[in-house]
N, C-alpha and C positions, 0 to 999 in steps of 0.2 A: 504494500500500500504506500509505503515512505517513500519508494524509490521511483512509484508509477507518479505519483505528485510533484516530486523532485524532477525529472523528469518534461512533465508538462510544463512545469517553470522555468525550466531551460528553454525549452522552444519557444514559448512566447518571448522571454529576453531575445534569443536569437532573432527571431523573426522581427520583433521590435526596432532589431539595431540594422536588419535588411532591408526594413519597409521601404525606403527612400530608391535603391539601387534596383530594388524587385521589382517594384510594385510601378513605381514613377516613370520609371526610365532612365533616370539622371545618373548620370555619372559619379564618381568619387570625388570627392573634393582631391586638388592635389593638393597635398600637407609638405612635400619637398620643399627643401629649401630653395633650388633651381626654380620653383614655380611660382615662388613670391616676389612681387612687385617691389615692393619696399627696400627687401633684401637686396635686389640684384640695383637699385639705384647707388645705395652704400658700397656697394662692390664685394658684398657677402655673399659667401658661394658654400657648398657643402665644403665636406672635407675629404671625398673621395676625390670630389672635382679639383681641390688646388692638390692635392697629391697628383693624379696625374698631370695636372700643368708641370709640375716643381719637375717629374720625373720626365718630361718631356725636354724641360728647358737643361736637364742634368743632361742629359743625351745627347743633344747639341752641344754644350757646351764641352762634353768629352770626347766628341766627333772632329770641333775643330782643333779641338790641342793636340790630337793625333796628326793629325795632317799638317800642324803647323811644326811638330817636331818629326817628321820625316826626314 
């Protein structure tokens, strides 16, 4: 009995927190950082995104010292 109640209280939460995606149509809100307005004006970016920038600009910059110590 506890667990068939418990149970049905899960699915209504569930269902609850899908109502908007399911039932409307609408999409997810994006919560990314990459997707905020505000953010990207300040020049705040995630931190996987300035990792790969940092490691992109590592790689050129250890591309050209190679070639310039040839």
């Amino acid at each position: 009995m506890t667990l068939g109640v418990s149970l049905v209280i899960l699915l209504v939460a569930v269902l609850a927190m899908a109502f908007r995606p399911l039932f409307l149509k609408k999409k997810f809100p994006n919560i990314h950082i990459g997707g905020n307005k505000a953010l990207k004006e300040r020049g705040i970016t995630c931190a996987t995104s300035q990792d790969r920038e940092a490691q992109n600009q590592a790689k050129k910059h250890n591309y050209k010292y190679k070639i310039e110590n040839k």
